[in-house]
N, C-alpha and C positions, 0 to 999 in steps of 0.2 A: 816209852822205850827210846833209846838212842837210838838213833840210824846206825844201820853197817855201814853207809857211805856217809861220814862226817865232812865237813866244812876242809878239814886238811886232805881228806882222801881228791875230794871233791878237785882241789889244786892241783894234787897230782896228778889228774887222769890230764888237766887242760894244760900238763907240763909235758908229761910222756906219751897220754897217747891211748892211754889203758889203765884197768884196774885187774888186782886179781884177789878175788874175796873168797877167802878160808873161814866161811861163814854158813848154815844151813839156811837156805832160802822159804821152804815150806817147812811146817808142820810132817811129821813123817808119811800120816796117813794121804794128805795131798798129794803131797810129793811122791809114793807111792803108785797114786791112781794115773797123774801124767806119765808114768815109767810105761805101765800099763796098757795108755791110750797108746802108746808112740811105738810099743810094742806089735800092740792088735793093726795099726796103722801098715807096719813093716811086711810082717806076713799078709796083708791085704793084697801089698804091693808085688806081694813076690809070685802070686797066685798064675800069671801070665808068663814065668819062667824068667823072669828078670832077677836080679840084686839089686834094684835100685839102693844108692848110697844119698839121696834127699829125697824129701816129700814137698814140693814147694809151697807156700802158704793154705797146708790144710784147713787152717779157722776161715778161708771161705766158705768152703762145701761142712765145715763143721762148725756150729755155733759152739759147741759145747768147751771147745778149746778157752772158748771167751777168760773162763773161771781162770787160767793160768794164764794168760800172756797179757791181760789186764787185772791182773789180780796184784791186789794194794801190796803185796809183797814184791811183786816185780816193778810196778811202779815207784816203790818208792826208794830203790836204789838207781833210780833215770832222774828223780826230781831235784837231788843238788846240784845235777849239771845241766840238763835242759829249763827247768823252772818250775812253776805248776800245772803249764796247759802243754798236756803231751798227748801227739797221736801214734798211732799205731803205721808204719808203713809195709809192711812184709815179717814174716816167720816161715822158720826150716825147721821141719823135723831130718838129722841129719847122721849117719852111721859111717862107720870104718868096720867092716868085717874083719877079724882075726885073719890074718896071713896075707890077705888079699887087700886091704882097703890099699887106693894108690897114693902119690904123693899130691899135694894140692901145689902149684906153682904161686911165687912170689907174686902179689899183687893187691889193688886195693880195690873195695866193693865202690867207691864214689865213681872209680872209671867207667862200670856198668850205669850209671844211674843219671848220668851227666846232662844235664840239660833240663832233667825232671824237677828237681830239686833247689831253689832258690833260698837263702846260699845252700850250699851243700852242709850241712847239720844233722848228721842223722849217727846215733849211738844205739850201737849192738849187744844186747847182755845175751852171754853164752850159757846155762842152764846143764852143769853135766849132769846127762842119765844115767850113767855110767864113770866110773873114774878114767880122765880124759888127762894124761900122763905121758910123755915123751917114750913110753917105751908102746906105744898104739898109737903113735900122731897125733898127740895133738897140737891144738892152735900152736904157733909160732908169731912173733911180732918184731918189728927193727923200733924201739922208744923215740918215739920225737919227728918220726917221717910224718905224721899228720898234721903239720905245719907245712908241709909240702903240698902233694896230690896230683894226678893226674898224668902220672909218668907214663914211657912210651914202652910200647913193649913190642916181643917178640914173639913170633912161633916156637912152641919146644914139641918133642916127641912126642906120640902118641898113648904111651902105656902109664901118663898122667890123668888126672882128674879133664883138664881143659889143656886148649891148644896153646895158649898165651902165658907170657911171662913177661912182670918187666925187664926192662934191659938190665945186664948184669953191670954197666957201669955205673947205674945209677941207684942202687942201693951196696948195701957193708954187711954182708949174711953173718962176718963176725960179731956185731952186735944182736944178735937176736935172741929173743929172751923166749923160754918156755914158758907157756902158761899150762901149769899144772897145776888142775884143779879134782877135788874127789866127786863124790854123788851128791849133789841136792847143793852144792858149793857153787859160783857163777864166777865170771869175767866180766868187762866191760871193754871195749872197745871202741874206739873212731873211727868214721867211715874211710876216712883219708891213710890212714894208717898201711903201712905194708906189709902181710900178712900171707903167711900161707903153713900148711904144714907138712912133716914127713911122714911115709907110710906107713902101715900099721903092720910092722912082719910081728907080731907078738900073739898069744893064744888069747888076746885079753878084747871085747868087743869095746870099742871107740861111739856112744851116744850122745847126743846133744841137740836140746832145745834152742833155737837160735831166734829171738826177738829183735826187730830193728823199729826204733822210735826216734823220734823229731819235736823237738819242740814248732808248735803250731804258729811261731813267726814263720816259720819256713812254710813258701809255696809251692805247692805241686803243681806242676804243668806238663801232663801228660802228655796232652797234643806233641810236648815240643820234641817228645820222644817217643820212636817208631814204633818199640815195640809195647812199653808202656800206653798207644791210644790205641794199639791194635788189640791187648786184652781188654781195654777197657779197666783198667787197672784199680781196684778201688784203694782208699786209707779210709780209717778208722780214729774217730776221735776217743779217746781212752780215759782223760783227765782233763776237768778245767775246761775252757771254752777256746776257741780258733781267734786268730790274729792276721788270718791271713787271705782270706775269703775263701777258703779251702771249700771243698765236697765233702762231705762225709758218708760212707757206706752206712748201713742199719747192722750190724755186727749181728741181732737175731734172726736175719732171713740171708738162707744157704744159698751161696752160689757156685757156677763154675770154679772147679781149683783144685788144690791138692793131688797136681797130677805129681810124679815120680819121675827122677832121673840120673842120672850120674854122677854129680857134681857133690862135692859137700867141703866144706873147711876144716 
C-alpha cells in the first residue's frame, strides 16, 4: 500500500510545521471501538460531577488503549518523519462540549516539556473522534513557527482553558491556519509549533485522540524536570529499538494515570 504520509508530505511537515490528512486512519470497526473507549472513558469522568475536557495518558491505567496509539496505522504515518525506532511519550483523550468548550490560548507544548526531552523532537498526530472543524474549535496553527520554540509568555483571563499565553508580539494570528479535519481523519503536528484553538460556541461535540511520539535518538531526562520525576513519568518503546539509553515502561502492566482535567487543544 502507499503510505498516506509520502516522501513529499513528509517535507512538508519539516517546512511548515504540520500535516493535515483527509485520509481514514482505522478500518471502520476499529475506529469505532476507540469512539466507544473514549466515550465510556468521559462519562467515567464525569461521575464525581466534573466536565472534565482531557483524560491525561489513560494507556497507563489502561493497557487495552495499546491496540490504537501503537497500532501500525498510527505508526506508520510518524515513521517518514521521525524513522523507524519510535516511542511513545504521552496521549490525551481530549473534548470541547457544545456551547461551552473554552478557548485554548496561543502556545507551544515543547515549553511544558523543556529540559525532559534531548533535542526537543517529539511529533503529535491528532485522531478526530468526532469532526474537529473551525465551527467547535478546533486545532489552530501559525506554519513555520516550529523553527523557532520556546517563546515567552503571558498571564491571560481566567474563563480560558490555562492561565498562559504567548506574548502577542511574538507571534502573526493572521497567519493561522485551521486544521479541519472529519471522524477517523488525523493531523500531525511539531512540538515547537504554535498552536491553540477557539471555543466551541457550536451545538456540534469537538473529540480527539491525541498521541505524542519521538524518535528514540531523543533522550528522556526526567530528573531534569520537576514534575516529570515527581510522576515518575514513564515512555514507551512502540517501534524499532532505543538509541538513546532510554527506560522503557512494560505498556502490559497498569499503572497510575488517566486522571482528568480541564485542559484540552
Amino acid at each position: 500500500m502507499k503510505p498516506i504520509v509520502t516522501p513529499e508530505l513528509a517535507k512538508k511537515y519539516d517546512q511548515d510545521g504540520y500535516l493535515i490528512l483527509h485520509h481514514p486512519v482505522f478500518a471502520p470497526d476499529k475506529f469505532e471501538a476507540i469512539r466507544r473507549v473514549s466515550a465510556a472513558k468521559f462519562v467515567e469522568a464525569t461521575k464525581d460531577g466534573r466536565t472534565p475536557a482531557l483524560i491525561d495518558c489513560p494507556h497507563w491505567a489502561d493497557p487495552a488503549l495499546w491496540q490504537w496509539i501503537a497500532a501500525d496505522e498510527m505508526l506508520d504515518l510518524v515513521e517518514p518523519i521521525l524513522g523507524p525506532d519510535i516511542g511513545i511519550f504521552a496521549c490525551h483523550l481530549l473534548r470541547k462540549p457544545p456551547a461551552v468548550g473554552k478557548r485554548v490560548p496561543w502556545h507551544e507544548d515543547s515549553a511544558y516539556w523543556k529540559g525532559a526531552l534531548t533535542p526537543m523532537e517529539v511529533t503529535s498526530v491528532t485522531l478526530a473522534l468526532e469532526p474537529s472543524i473551525p465551527e467547535n474549535g478546533c486545532l489552530r496553527v501559525i506554519p513555520g513557527t516550529h523553527r523557532g520554540g520556546y517563546s515567552e509568555y503571558d498571564s491571560v483571563k481566567d474563563d480560558q482553558v490555562f492561565g498562559i499565553e504567548i506574548k502577542p508580539a511574538q507571534l502573526d494570528e493572521s497567519q493561522a491556519v485551521d486544521i479541519g479535519i472529519q471522524a477517523n481523519e488525523a493531523s500531525i503536528h511539531e512540538c515547537k509549533i504554535m498552536h491553540g484553538s477557539n471555543p466551541n460556541n457550536s451545538s456540534l461535540l469537538r473529540s480527539v485522540l491525541t498521541v505524542r511520539y519521538f524518535s528514540t535518538k531523543v533522550r528522556f531526562t526526567p530528573q531534569n524536570h520537576p514534575a516529570f520525576e515527581k510522576w515518575n513519568f514513564p515512555i514507551y518503546l512502540a517501534r524499532g529499538r532505543d538509541h538513546a539509553g532510554n527506560h522503557y515502561a512494560d505498556p502490559t502492566k497498569p499503572r497510575g494515570g488517566g486522571e482528568s482535567a480541564g485542559t484540552a487543544v
